[in-house]
PALUM-500325 format. One record per residue (C-alpha): residue in three letters; x, y, z. Coordinates in steps of 0.25 Angstrom, whole numbers, m for minus. Example, Ala and Ser with C-alpha at 12.3 -4.5 7.8 and 13.67 -1.06 7.14 Angstrom:
2
<rec><type>ala</type><u>49</u><v>m18</v><w>31</w></rec>
<rec><type>ser</type><u>55</u><v>m4</v><w>29</w></rec>
This chain:
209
<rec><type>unk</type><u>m46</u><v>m29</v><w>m6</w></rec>
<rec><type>unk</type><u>m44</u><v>m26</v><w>m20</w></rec>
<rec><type>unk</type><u>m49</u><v>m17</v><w>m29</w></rec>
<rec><type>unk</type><u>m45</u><v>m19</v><w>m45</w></rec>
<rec><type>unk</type><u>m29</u><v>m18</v><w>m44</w></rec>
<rec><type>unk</type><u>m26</u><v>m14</v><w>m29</w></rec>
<rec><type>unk</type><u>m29</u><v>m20</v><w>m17</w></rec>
<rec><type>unk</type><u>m32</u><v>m13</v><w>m3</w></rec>
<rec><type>unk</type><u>m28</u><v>m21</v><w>11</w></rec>
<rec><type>unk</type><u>m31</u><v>m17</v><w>23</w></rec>
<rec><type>unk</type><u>m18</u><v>m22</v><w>32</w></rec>
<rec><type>unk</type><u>m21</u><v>m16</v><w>45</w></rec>
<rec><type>unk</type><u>m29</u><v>m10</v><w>56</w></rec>
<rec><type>unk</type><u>m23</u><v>m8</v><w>69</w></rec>
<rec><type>unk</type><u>m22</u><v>m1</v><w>82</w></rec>
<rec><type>unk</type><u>m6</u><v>1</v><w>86</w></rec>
<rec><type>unk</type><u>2</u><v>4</v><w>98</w></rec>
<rec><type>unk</type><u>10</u><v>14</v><w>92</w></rec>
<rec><type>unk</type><u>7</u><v>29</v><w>96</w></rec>
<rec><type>unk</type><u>18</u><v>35</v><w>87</w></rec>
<rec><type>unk</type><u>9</u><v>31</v><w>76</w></rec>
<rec><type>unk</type><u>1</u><v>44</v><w>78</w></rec>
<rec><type>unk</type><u>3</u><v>57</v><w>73</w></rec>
<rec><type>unk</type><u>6</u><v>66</v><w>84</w></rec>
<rec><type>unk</type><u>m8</u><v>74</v><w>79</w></rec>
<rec><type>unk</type><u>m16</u><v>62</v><w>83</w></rec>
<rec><type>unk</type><u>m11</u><v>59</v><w>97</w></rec>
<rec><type>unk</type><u>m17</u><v>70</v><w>105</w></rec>
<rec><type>unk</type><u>m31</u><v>67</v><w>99</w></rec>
<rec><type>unk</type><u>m44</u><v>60</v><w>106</w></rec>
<rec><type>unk</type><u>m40</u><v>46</v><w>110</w></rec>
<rec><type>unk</type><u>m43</u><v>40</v><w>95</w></rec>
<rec><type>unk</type><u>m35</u><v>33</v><w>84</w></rec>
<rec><type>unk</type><u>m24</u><v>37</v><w>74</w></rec>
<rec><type>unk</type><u>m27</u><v>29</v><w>61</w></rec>
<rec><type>unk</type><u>m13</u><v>27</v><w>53</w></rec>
<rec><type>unk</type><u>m19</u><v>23</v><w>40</w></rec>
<rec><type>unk</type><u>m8</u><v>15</v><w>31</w></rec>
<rec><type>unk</type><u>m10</u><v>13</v><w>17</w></rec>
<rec><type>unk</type><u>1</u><v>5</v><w>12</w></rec>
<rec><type>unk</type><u>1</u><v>6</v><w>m6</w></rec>
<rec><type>unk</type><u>6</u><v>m6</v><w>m13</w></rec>
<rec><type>unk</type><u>8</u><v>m9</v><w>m28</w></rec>
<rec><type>unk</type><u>10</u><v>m24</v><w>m31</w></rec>
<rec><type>unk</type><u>12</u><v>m31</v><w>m45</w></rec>
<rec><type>unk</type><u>6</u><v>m43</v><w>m48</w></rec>
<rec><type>unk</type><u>9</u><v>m52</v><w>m58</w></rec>
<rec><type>unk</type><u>3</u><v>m65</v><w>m64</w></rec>
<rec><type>unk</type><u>m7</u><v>m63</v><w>m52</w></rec>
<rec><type>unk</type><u>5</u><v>m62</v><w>m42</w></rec>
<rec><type>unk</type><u>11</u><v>m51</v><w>m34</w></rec>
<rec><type>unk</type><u>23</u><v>m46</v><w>m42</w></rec>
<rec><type>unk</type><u>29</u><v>m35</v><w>m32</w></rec>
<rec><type>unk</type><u>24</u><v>m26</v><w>m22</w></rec>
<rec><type>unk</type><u>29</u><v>m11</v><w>m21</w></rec>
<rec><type>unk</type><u>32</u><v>m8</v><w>m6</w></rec>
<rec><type>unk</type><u>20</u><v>m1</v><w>2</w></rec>
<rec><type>unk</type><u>17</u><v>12</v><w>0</w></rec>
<rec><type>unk</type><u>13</u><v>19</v><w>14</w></rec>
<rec><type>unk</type><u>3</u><v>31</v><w>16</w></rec>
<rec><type>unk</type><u>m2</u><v>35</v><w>30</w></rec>
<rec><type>unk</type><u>m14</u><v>41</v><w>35</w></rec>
<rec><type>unk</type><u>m18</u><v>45</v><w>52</w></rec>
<rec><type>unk</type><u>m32</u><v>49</v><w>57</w></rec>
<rec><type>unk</type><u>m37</u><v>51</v><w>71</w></rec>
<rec><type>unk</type><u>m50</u><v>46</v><w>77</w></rec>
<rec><type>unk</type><u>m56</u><v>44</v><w>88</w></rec>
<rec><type>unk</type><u>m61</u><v>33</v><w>97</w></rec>
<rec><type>unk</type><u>m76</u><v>36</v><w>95</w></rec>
<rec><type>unk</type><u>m76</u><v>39</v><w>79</w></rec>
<rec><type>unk</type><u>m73</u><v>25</v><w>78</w></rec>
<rec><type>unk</type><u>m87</u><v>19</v><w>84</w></rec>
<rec><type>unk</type><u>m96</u><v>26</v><w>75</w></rec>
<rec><type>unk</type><u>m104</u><v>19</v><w>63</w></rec>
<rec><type>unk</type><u>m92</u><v>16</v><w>53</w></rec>
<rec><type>unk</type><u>m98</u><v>22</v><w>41</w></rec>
<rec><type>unk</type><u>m99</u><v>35</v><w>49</w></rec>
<rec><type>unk</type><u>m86</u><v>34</v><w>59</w></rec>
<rec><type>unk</type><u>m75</u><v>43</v><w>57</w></rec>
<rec><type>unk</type><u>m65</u><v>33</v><w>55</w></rec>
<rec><type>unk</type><u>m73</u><v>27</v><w>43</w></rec>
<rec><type>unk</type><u>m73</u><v>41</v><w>38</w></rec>
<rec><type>unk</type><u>m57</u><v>43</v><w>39</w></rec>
<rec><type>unk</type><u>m53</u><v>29</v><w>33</w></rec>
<rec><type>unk</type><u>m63</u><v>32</v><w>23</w></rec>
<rec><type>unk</type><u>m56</u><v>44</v><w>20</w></rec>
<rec><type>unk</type><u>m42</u><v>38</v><w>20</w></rec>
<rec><type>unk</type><u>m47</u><v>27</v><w>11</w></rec>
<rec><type>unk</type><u>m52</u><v>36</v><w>2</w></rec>
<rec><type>unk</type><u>m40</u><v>44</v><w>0</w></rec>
<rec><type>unk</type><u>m32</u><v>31</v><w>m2</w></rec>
<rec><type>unk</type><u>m42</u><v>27</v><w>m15</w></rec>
<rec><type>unk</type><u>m47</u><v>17</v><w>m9</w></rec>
<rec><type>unk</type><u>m60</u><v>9</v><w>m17</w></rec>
<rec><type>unk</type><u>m74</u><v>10</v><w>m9</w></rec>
<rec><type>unk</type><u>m73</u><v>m4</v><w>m5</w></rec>
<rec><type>unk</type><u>m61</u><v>m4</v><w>m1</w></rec>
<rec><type>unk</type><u>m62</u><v>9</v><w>9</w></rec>
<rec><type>unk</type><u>m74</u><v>5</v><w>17</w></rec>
<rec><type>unk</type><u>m67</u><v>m11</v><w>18</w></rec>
<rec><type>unk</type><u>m56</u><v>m5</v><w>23</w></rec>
<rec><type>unk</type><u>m63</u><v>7</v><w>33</w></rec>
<rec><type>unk</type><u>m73</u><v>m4</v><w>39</w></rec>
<rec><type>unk</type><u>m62</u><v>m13</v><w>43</w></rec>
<rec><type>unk</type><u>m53</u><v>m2</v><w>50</w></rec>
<rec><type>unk</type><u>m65</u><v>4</v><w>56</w></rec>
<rec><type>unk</type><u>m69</u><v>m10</v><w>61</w></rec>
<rec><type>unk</type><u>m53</u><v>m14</v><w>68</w></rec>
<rec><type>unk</type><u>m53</u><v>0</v><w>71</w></rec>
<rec><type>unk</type><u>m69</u><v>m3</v><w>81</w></rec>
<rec><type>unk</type><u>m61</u><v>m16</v><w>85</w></rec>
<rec><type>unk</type><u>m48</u><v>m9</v><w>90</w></rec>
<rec><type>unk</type><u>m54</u><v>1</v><w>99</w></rec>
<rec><type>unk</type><u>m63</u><v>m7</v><w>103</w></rec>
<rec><type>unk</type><u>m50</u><v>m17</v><w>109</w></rec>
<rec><type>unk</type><u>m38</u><v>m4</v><w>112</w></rec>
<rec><type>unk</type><u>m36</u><v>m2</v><w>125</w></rec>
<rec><type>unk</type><u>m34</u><v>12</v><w>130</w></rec>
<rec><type>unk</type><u>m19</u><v>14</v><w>129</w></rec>
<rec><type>unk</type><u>m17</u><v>28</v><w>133</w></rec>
<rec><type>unk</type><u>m17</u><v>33</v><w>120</w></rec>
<rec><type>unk</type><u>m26</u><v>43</v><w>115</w></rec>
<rec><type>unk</type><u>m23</u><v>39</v><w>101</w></rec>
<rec><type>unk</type><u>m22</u><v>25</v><w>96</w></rec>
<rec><type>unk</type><u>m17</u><v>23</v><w>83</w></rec>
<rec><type>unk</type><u>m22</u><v>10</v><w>72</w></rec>
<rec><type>unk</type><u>m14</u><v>9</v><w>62</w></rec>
<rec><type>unk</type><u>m24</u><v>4</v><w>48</w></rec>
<rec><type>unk</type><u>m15</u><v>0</v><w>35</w></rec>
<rec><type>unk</type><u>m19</u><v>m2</v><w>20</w></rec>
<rec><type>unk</type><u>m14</u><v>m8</v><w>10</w></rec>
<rec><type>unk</type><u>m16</u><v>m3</v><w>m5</w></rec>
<rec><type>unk</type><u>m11</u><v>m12</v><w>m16</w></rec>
<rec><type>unk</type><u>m10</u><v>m8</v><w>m31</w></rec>
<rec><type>unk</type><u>m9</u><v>m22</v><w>m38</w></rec>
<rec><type>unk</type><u>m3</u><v>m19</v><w>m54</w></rec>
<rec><type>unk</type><u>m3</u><v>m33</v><w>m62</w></rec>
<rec><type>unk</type><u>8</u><v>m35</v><w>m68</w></rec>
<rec><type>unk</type><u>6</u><v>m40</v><w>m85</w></rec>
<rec><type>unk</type><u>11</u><v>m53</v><w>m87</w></rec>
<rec><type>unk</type><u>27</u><v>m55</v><w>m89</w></rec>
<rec><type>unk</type><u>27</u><v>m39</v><w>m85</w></rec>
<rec><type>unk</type><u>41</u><v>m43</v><w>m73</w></rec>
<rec><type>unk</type><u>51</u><v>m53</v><w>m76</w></rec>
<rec><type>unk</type><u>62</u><v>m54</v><w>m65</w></rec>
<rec><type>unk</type><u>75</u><v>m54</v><w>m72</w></rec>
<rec><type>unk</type><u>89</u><v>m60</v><w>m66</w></rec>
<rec><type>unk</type><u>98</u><v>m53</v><w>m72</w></rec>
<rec><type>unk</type><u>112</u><v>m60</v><w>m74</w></rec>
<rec><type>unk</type><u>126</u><v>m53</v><w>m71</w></rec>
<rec><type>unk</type><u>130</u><v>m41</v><w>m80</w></rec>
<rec><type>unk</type><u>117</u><v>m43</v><w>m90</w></rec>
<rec><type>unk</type><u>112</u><v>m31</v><w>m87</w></rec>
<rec><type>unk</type><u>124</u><v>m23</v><w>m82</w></rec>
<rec><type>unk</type><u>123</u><v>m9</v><w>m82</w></rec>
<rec><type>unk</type><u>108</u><v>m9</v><w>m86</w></rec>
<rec><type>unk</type><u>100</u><v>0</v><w>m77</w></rec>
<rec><type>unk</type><u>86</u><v>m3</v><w>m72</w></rec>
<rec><type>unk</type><u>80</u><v>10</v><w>m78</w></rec>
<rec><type>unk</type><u>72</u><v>12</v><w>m66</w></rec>
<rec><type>unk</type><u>80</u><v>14</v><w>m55</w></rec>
<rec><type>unk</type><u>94</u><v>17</v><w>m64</w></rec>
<rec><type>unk</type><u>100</u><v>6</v><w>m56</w></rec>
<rec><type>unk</type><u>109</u><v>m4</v><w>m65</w></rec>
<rec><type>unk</type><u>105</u><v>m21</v><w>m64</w></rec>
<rec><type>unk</type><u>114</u><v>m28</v><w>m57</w></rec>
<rec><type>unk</type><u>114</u><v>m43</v><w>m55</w></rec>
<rec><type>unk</type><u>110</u><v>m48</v><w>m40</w></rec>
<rec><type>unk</type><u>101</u><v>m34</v><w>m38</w></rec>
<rec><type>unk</type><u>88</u><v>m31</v><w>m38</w></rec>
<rec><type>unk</type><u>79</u><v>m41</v><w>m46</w></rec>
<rec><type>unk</type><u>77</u><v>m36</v><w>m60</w></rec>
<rec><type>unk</type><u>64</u><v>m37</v><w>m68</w></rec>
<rec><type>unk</type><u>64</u><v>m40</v><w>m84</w></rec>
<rec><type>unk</type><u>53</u><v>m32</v><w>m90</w></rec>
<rec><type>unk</type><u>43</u><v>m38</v><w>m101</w></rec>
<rec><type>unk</type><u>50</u><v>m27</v><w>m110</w></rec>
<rec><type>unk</type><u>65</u><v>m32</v><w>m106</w></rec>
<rec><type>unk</type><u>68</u><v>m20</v><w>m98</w></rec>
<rec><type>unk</type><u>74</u><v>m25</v><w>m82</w></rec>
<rec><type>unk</type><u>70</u><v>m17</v><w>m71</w></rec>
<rec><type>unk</type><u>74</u><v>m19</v><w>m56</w></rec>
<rec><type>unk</type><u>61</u><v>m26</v><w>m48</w></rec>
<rec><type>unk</type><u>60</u><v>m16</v><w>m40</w></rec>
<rec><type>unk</type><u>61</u><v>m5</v><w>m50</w></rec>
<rec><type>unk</type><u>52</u><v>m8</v><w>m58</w></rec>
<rec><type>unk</type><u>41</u><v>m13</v><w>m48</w></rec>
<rec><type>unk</type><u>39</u><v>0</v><w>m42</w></rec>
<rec><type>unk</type><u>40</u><v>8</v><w>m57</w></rec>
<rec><type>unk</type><u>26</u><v>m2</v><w>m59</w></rec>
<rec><type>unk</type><u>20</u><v>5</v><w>m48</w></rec>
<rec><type>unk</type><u>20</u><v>19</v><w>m57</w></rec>
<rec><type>unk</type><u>21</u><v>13</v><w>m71</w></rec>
<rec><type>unk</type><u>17</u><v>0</v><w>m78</w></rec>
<rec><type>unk</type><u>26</u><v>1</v><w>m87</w></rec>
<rec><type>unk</type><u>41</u><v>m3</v><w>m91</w></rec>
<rec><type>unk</type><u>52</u><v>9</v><w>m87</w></rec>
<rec><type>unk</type><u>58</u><v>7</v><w>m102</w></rec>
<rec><type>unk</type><u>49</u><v>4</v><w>m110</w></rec>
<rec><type>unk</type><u>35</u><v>8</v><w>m105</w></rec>
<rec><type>unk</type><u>30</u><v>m7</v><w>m108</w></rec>
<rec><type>unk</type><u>17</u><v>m8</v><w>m99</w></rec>
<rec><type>unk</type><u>20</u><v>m18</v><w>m89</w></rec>
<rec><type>unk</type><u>8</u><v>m21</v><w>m80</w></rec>
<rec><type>unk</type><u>m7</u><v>m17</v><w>m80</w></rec>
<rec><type>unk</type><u>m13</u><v>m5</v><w>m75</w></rec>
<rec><type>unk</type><u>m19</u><v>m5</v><w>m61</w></rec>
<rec><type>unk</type><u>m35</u><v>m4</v><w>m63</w></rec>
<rec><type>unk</type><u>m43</u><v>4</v><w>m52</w></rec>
């Protein structure tokens, strides 16, 4: 789902054979679930209508406990509708995208009780995973991937990470304003800043909520 310059994705809901996944606090509790809710945060440039570069996930973890027979009452009133809704909320999440998201867990969440088998456990952990993307449209002609040829510029420093160019390295980028950054560098300085290291030049458009 997307909502103005982000996009919401839920990746996965499921039950997983691995018992070390639970906080030693959960384990001795009525036979029940642990929820391990991922949310995994993104930022990805887009230009001329194409994905650019994606930043590397961002990882936050939440647990709760419940119990076999909170999952069977109404939706609107079950306890686990009430938590997600909770953890949803937290995360700043739009209306739409909340209530989406919770009916969906709460219904592969009906259909895996409904086929686990008993296996010995008291608590059965399910593993649910978001995906939070922060999409920032770059201006045209904001990048420009420069080859840089032997010795052009020796002894130059990519002001970001103090690091001097050197030719057969990390792929550098040519700015609209002339100044040359690493990729890499400059792609996760976008993720604070819209703006040029050197110079301040604006160099993609504000996110809108």
């Amino acid at each position: 789902m997307k909502y103005g310059n982000r996009r919401f994705e839920l990746r996965n809901v499921e039950l997983v054979d691995d018992q070390s996944l639970v906080p030693e606090e959960f384990k001795n509790m009525a036979r029940g679930f642990c929820f391990i809710v991922q949310f995994y945060y993104t930022t990805e440039f887009e230009y001329s209508h194409r994905s650019l570069e994606s930043l590397a996930n961002v990882l936050q973890c939440q647990h709760f406990h419940i119990q076999f027979p909170q999952i069977y009452t109404r939706d609107e009133d079950s306890l686990l509708s009430k938590l997600l809704a909770s953890f949803l909320t937290n995360e700043d999440l739009p209306d739409d995208v909340q209530k989406t998201m919770a009916s969906i867990i709460v219904d592969v969440t009906k259909s895996i009780v409904c086929s686990t088998p008993n296996t010995g456990h008291k608590v059965e952990p399910i593993l649910v995973q978001f995906g939070i993307v922060n999409v920032i449209s770059m201006k045209e002609n904001s990048l420009f991937t420069h080859v840089i040829e032997e010795g052009s510029l020796k002894g130059e420093q990519c002001v970001i990470c103090l690091e001097e160019f050197s030719s057969g390295e990390l792929e550098i980028v040519l700015m609209p304003c002339s100044h040359v950054y690493h990729r890499n560098c400059i792609t996760k300085w976008l993720q604070t800043t819209l703006h040029c290291p050197t110079c301040w030049l604006r160099l993609a458009q504000e996110p809108s909520d």
